[in-house]
C-alpha positions in Angstrom: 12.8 36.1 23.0 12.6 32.7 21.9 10.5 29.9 23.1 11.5 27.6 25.9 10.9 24.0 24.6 9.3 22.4 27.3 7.8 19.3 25.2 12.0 18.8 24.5 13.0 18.6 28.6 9.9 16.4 29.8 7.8 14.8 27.0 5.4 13.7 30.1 4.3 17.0 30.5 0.5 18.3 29.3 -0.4 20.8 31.6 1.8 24.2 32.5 1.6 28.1 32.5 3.1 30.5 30.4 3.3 34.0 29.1 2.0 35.6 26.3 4.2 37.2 23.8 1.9 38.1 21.4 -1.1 37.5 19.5 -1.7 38.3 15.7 -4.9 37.9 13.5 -4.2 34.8 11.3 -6.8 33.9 8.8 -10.3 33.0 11.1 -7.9 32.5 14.4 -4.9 33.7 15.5 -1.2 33.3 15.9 0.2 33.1 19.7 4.0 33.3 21.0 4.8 32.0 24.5 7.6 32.7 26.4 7.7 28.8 27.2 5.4 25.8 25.5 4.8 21.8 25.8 2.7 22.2 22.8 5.1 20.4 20.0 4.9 22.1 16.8 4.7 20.4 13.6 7.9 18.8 12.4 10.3 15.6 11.3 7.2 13.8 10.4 5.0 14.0 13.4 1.9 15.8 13.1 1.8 19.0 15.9 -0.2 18.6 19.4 -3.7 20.0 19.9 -5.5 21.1 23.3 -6.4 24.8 24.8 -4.5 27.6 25.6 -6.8 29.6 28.8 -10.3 29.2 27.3 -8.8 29.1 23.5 -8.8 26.0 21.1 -4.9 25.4 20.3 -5.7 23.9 16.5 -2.3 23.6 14.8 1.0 24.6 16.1 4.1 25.1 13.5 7.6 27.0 14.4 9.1 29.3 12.1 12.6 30.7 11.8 12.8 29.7 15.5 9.6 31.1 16.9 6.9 28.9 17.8 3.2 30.0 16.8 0.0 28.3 18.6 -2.7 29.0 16.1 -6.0 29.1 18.0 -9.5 30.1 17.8 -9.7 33.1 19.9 -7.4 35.7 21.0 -5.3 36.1 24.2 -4.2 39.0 25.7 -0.2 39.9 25.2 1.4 39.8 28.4 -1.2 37.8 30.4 -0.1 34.6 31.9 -1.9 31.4 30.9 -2.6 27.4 31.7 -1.9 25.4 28.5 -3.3 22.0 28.2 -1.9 20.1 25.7 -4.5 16.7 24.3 -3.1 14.0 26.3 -4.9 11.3 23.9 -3.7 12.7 20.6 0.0 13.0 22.3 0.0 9.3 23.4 -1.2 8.5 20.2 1.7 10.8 18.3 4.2 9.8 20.4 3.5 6.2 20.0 3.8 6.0 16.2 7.3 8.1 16.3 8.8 5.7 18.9 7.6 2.8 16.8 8.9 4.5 13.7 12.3 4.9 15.2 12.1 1.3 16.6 11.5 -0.2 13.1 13.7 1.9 10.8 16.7 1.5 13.2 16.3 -2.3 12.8 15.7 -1.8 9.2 18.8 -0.2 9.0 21.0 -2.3 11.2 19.8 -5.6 9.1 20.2 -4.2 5.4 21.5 -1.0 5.3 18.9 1.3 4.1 18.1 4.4 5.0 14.9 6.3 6.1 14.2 8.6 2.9 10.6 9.8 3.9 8.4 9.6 7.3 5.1 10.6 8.1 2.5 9.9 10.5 -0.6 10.5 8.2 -4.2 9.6 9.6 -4.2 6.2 8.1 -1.2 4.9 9.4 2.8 5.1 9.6 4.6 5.2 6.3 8.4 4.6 5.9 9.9 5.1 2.7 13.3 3.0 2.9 16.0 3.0 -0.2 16.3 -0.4 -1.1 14.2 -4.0 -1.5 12.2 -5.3 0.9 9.6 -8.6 0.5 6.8 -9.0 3.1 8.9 -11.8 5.1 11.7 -9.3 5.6 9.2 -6.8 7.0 7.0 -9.3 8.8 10.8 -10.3 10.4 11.6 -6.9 11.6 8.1 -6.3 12.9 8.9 -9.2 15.0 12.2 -7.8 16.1 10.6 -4.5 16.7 8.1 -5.7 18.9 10.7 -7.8 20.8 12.6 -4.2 21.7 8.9 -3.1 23.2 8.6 -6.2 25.1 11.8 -5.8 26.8 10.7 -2.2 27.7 14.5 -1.2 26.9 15.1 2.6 27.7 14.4 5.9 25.3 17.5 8.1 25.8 17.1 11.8 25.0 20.5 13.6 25.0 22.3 16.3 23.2 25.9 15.5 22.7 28.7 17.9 22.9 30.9 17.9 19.8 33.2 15.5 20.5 31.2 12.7 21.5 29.1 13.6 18.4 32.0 13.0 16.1 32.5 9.7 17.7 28.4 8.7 18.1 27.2 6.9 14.9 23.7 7.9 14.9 21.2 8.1 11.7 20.2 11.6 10.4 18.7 12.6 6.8 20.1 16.0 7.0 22.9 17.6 8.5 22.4 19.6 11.4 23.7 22.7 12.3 24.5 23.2 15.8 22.8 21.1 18.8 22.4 18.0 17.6 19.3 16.0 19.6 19.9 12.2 19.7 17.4 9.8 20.6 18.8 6.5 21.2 16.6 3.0 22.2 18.8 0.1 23.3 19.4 -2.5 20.6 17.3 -0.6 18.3 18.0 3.0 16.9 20.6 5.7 17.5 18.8 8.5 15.2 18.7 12.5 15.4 15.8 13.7 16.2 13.3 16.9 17.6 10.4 14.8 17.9 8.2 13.3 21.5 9.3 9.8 22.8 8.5 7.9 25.6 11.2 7.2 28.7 10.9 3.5 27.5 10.0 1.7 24.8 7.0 -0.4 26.8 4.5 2.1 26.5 4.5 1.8 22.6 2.4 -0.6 23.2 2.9 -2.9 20.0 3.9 -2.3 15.9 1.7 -4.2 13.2 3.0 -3.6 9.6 -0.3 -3.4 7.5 1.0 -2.2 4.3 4.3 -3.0 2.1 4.9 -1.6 -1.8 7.3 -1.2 -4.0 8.4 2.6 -4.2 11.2 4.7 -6.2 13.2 1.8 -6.8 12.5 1.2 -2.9 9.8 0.0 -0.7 7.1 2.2 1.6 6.4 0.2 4.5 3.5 1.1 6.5 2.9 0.6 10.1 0.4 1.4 13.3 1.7 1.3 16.8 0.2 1.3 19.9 -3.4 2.0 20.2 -3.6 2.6 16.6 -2.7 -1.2 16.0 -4.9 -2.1 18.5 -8.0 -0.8 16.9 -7.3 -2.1 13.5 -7.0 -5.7 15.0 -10.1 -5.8 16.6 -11.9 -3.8 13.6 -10.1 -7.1 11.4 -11.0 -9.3 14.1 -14.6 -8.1 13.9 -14.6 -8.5 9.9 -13.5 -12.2 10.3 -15.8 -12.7 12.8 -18.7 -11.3 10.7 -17.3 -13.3 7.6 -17.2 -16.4 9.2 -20.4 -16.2 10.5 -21.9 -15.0 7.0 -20.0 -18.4 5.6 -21.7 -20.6 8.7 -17.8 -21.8 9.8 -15.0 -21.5 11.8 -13.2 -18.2 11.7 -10.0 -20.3 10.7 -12.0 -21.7 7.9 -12.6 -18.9 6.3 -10.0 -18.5 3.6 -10.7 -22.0 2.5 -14.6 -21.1 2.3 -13.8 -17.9 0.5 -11.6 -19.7 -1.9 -14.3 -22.2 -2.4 -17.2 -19.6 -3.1 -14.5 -17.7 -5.7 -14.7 -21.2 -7.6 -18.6 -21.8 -7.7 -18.3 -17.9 -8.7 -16.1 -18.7 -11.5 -17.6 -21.3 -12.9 -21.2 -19.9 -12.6 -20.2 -16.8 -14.6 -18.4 -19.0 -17.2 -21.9 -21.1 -18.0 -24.0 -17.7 -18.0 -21.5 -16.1 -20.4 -22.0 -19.2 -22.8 -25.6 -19.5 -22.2 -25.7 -15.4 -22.8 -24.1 -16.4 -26.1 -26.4 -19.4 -27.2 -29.1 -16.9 -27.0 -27.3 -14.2 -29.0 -26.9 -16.8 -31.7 -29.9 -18.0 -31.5 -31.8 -14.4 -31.4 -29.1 -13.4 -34.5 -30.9 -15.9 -36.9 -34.1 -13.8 -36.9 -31.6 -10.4 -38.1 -31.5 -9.9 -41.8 -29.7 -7.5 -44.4 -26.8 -5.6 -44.1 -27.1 -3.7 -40.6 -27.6 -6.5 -37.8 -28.2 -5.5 -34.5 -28.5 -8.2 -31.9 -29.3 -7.0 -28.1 -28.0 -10.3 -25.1 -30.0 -11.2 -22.8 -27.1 -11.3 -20.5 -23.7 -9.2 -20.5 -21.4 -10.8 -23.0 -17.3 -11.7 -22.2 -16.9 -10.6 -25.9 -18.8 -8.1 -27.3 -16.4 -7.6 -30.1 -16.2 -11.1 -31.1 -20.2 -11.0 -31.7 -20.3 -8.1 -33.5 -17.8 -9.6 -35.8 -19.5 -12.6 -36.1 -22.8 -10.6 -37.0 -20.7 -8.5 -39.3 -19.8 -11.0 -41.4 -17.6 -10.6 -44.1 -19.7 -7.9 -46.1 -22.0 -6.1 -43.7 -22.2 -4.5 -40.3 -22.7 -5.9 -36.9 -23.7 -4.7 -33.5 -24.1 -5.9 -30.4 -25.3 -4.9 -27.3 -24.6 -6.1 -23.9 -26.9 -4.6 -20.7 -25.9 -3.1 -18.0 -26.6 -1.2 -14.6 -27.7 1.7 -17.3 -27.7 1.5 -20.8 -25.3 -0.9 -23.0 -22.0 -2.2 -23.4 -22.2 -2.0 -27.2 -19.1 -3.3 -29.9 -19.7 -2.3 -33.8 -17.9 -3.6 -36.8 -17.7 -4.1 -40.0 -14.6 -5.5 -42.2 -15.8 -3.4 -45.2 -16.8 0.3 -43.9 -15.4 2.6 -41.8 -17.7 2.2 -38.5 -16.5 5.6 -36.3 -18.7 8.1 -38.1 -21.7 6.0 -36.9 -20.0 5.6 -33.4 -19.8 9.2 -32.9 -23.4 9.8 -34.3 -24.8 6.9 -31.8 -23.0 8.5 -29.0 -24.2 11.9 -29.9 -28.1 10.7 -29.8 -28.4 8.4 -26.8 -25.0 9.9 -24.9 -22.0 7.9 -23.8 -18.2 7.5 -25.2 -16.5 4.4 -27.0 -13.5 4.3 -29.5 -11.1 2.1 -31.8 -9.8 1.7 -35.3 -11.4 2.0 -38.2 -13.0 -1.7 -38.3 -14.3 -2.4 -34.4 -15.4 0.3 -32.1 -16.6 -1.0 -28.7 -18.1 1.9 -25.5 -21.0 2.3 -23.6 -24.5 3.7 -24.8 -26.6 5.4 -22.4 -29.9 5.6 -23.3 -32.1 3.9 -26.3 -33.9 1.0 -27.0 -32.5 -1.7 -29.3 -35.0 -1.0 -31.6 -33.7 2.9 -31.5 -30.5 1.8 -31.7 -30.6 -0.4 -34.7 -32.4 2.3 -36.7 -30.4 5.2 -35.9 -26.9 2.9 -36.8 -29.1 2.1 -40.4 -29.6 5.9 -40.9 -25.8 6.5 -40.5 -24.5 4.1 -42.3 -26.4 4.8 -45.1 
């Protein structure tokens, strides 16, 4: 017997009672039939509902070679009737980024021609993955056009055609269908094939925000919230300006400008500790002798190579170290010898990894005083 669909005849529905077909051990829970559900199961993108079967936790629900399984925490007893509850939240929230999907990738298609390759409602957000070019302006645009078709709060048609007015329906579809073809179709919007939840009209979508656009396969991957879940990540980014403007003592509007400012000063106050970093290498470098120079900065160095060469020389073998968090950023060179036996020896001792050709290795040191250092590179490159 197979499953009526009652999530398919009235997507309003949470709450109804239904028969158990049976109920099989399935990992740590359990697999259970219905004679009828408005528990949709996982499919065309849209993540399945949740809420309790009786005094059982419905946790997933997927539908297999047409029979529907509610996986749940406890069993039920085959042939008793129950009250399913299906999460009325999470639905909302489901059904609100498919309608919105449907909304945008209809308009997406209408204006350049693409089709919907890939759709999925992950936790994050909406992602559409469309087979062609888009910039940020052309999605901004169509987010605009999208949320017009909300605002109008245009009807969500459900229908199953019969064959002829099928053949005569142009309607999107990444697959063919055998059989009953479901349409859903939203005035000005979409015409698209479809098993998933959608609202009777398009107000109670609430809203579409596009927060994410790259380029993917040769195409884009657009990704969008809707409804409540756009709602929360503007006030969370509301909240961060907010905070941020306060931090910068200005006007929330101001921000970008102060921000841009701060970057500068940044900029330039790295660029004068880098040179002063290097003064005092040079200056620290004149009290280094013989053939093995090791020089430690008192600051981290821009270019640790380029010291080392310059400590090197154009006979000998230079090394210099640059601190940080833990350890060094260290460079070695030397135009005559072949410096990567000593690189892998130093690494061996005080731990760490670094590389390069046979003239200028550069890595990180984690351990070891200069001191250490410069007497463990003498021994190997003796």
């Amino acid at each position: 017997m197979q499953t009526r669909k009652l999530y398919e005849e009235d997507a309003e529905l949470r709450a109804f009672e239904a028969k158990v077909l049976s109920c099989r051990p399935r990992g740590e829970g359990y697999a259970v039939v219905l004679d009828r559900t408005a528990f949709f199961p996982e499919g065309g993108g849209q993540p399945a509902d949740q809420g309790m079967l009786g005094d059982a936790r419905v946790l997933d629900v997927h539908i297999t070679e047409g029979e529907i399984a509610h996986y749940t925490d406890r069993a039920l007893d085959v042939g008793s009737v129950v009250r399913g509850e299906v999460d009325d939240a999470r639905r909302m929230e489901m059904t609100q980024q498919h309608s919105g999907e449907h909304i945008f990738s209809g308009l997406t298609h209408r204006e350049f021609g693409y089709d919907n390759v890939g759709f999925h409602i992950g936790r994050d957000a909406v992602t559409m993955d469309f087979n062609g070019p888009m910039t940020r302006e052309d999605a901004l645009r169509i987010e605009r056009m999208a949320n017009e078709v909300i605002w109008r709060n245009v009807p969500i048609e459900v229908f199953v055609p019969d064959k002829e007015e099928l053949r005569q329906l142009e309607y999107r579809s990444k697959k063919e269908i055998e059989g009953d073809v479901r349409i859903v179709r939203i005035e000005g919007a979409d015409c698209c094939a479809c098993c998933g939840t959608h609202f009777a009209r398009t107000g109670s979508i609430g809203q579409i925000k596009v927060v994410g656009i790259q380029n993917y396969k040769g195409g884009v991957r657009i990704s969008i919230l809707c409804g409540v879940r756009a709602l929360a990540w503007e006030d969370a980014a509301a909240e961060t300006l907010r905070e941020t403007a306060a931090l910068l003592n200005g006007k929330q509007e101001e921000t970008a400008e102060r921000v841009a400012r701060l970057l500068q000063e940044r900029d330039s106050l790295r660029h004068d500790r880098e040179a002063l970093a290097l003064r005092l290498f040079e200056a620290q470098a004149q009290a280094e002798s013989g053939l093995v120079r090791v020089v430690s900065a008192a600051a981290p160095l821009a270019q640790p190579g380029k010291a080392a060469a310059w400590l090197a020389g154009e006979n000998g073998t230079g090394m210099a170290l640059s601190p940080q968090e833990e350890g060094w950023r260290f460079a070695l060179c030397s135009p005559v010898r072949d410096v990567r036996p000593a690189t892998r020896a130093l690494i061996g001792r005080f731990g760490g990894k670094g590389g390069g050709p046979a003239d200028l290795t550069q890595g990180i040191l984690c351990s070891g005083t200069e001191a250490e250092i410069r007497a463990a590179l003498t021994e190997a490159m003796a």
